[in-house]
C-alpha positions in Angstrom: 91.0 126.1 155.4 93.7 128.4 153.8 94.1 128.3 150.0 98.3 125.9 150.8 95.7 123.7 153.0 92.9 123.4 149.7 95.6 122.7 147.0 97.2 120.2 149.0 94.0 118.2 149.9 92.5 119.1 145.4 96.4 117.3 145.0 96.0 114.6 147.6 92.3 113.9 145.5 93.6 113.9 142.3 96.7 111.4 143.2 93.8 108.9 144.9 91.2 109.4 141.9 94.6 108.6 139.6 95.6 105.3 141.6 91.5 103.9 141.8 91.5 104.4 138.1 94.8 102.7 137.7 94.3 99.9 139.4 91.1 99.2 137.6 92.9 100.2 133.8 92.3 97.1 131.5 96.0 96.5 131.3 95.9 95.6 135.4 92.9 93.0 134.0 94.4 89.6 134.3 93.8 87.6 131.1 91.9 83.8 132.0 92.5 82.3 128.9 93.8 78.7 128.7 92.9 75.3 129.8 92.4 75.0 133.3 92.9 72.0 135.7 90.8 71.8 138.8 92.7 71.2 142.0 91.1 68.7 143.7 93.0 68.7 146.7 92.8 72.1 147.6 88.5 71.9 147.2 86.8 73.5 150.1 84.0 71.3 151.6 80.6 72.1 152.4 80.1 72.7 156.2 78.8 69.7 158.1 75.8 71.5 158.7 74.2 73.4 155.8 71.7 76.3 156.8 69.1 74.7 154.6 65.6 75.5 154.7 63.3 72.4 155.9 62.2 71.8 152.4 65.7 72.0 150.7 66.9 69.7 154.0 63.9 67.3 153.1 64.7 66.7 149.5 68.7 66.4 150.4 67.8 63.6 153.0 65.6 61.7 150.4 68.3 62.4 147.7 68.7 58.8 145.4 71.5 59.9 142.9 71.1 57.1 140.8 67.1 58.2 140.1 67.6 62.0 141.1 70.4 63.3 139.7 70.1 64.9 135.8 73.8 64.0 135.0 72.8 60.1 135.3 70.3 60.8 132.5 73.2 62.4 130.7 71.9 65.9 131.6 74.5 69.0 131.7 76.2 69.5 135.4 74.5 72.8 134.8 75.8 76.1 136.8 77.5 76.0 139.3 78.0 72.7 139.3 80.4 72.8 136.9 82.7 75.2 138.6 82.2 73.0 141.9 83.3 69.8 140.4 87.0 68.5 140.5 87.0 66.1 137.4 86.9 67.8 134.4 88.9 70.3 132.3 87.8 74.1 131.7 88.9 75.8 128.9 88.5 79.3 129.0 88.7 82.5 126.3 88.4 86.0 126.8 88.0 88.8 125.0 87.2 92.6 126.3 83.6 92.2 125.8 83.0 88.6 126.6 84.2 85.3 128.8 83.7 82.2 127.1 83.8 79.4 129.5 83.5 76.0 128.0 83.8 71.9 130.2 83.7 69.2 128.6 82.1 66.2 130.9 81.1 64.2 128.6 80.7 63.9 124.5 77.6 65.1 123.7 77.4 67.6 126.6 80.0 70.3 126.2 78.9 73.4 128.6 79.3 76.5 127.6 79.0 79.6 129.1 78.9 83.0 127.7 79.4 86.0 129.7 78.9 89.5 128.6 81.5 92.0 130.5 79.2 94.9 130.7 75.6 95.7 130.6 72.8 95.5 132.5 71.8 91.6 133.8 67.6 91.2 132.4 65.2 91.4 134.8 63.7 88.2 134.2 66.0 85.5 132.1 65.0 82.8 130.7 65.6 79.5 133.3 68.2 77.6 132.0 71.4 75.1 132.7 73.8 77.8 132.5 71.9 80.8 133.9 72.3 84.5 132.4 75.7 85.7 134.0 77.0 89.2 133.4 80.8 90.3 134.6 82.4 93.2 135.6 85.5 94.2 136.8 86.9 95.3 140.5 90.5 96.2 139.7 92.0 92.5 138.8 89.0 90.8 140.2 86.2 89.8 138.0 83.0 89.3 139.6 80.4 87.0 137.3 76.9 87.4 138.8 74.4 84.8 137.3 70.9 83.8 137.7 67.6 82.7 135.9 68.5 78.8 137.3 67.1 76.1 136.4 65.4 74.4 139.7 65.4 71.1 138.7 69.6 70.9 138.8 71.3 70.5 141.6 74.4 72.1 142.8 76.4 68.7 144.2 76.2 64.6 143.7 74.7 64.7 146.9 71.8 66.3 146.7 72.4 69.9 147.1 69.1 71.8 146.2 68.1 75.5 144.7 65.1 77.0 143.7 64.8 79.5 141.4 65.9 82.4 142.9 69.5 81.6 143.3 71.7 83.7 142.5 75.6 82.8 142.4 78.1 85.0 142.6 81.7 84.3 141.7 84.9 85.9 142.3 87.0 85.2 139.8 91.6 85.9 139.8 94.7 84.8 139.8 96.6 84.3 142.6 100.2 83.8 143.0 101.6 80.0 143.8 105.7 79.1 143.9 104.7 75.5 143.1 101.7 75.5 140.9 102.4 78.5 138.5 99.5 80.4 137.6 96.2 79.5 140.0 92.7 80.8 138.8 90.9 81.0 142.1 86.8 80.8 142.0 85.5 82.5 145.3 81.7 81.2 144.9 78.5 82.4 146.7 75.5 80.8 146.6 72.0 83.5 147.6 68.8 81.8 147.8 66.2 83.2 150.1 64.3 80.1 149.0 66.3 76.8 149.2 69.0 78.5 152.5 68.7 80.2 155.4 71.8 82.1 154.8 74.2 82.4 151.8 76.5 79.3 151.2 80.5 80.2 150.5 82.9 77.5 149.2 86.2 78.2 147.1 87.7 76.2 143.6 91.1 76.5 142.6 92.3 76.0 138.6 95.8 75.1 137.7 97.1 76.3 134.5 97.7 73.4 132.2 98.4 74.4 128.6 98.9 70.4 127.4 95.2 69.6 128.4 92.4 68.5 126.4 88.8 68.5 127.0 87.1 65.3 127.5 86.2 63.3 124.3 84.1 60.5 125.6 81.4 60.1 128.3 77.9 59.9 129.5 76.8 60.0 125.7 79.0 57.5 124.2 78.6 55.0 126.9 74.8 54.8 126.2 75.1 54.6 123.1 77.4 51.6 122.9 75.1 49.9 125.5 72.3 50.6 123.3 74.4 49.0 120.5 74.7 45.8 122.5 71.2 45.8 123.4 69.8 46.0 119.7 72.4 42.9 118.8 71.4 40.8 121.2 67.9 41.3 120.3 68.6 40.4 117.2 70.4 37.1 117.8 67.5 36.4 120.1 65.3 37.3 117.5 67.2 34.9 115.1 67.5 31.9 117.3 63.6 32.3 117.8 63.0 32.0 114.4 65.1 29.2 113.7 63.5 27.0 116.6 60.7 27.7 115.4 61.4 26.7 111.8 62.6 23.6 113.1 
């Protein structure tokens, strides 16, 4: 290679090493903040036929959602439920160092999660709702990895099992749309040696709704009234008893 031929290719280097590190400046970094509105209609559903391993399959086909399922007993959705579901608000704030996510299902149960944008995930975190996510950036893409799973949650009202080793990985941007405005699009994959046979892909799209506000009643409050009307009716039962028996 003559010395015209090296300069050209040290200058054809240099213009490539330029436009990678462009692409992936902050200022390219799309900014998530806001109140987001799930798209129901545009949901992708799960394949007909799950690879499920025969244990996962098992507890799916014996799935009771009114005595299996955490969120009846006013548990969290739990990650990443909560990015799956097509009901509920998600707020969102970003800063450089962190993504604050938070969805509101119900009054008590606001779920938050908090992930770092940098640094090194732990080897072994803590089980958990909402996992231990970490972020990082691939140009405008942010890619959220999270594990340390609680096994006990599920990932859909139908049963959908994990164990602990799942690890989701999410794809989070913005994608362009004539109609909607600004889209947040959620590419989500779910590894689990354990629960699937092989990794389970789905997508969730977020339109950008500024007026929203984050649920204020719920699971909670519901309860709680019930439990109301229970103690008064005990009480005028109570208070009959005793006055038939006064009598």
């Amino acid at each position: 290679m003559n010395q015209g031929s090296r300069v050209v290719l040290a200058l054809a280097l240099s213009l490539v090493a330029f436009a990678v590190t462009a692409a992936d400046s902050p200022a390219n970094r799309p900014d998530f903040t806001g109140i987001w509105l799930p798209d129901a209609a545009r949901a992708e559903a799960w394949p007909a036929q799950l690879p499920l391993a025969p244990a996962a399959r098992g507890f799916m086909d014996k799935f009771d959602a009114a005595a299996d399922d955490p969120t009846s007993f006013c548990m969290p959705l739990g990650t990443p439920r909560n990015m799956l579901q097509t009901q509920f608000p998600l707020q969102i704030v970003q800063t450089p160092q962190r993504l604050v996510m938070v969805l509101q299902p119900d009054l008590a149960n606001a779920e938050v999660r908090r992930i770092p944008l940098g640094g090194a995930m732990p080897a072994a975190p803590e089980s958990s709702w909402f996992g231990t996510s970490r972020g990082r950036w691939d140009g405008a893409t942010l890619i959220i990895e999270t594990t340390g799973l609680r096994d006990d949650s599920i990932i859909s009202g139908t049963g959908l099992p994990h164990s602990d080793q799942l690890r989701v990985v999410e794809r989070l941007s913005i994608v362009a749309d004539a109609r909607r405005g600004r889209v947040l699009l959620d590419d989500i994959e779910l590894h689990d040696p354990v629960a699937y046979l092989a990794p389970l892909r789905t997508r969730r799209y977020f339109v950008l709704a500024p007026q929203a506000s984050l649920s204020e009643g719920g699971c909670v409050a519901r309860k709680w009234i019930d439990k109301l009307w229970r103690d008064r009716l005990q009480e005028h039962a109570e208070t009959a008893r005793m006055k038939a028996a006064a009598k």
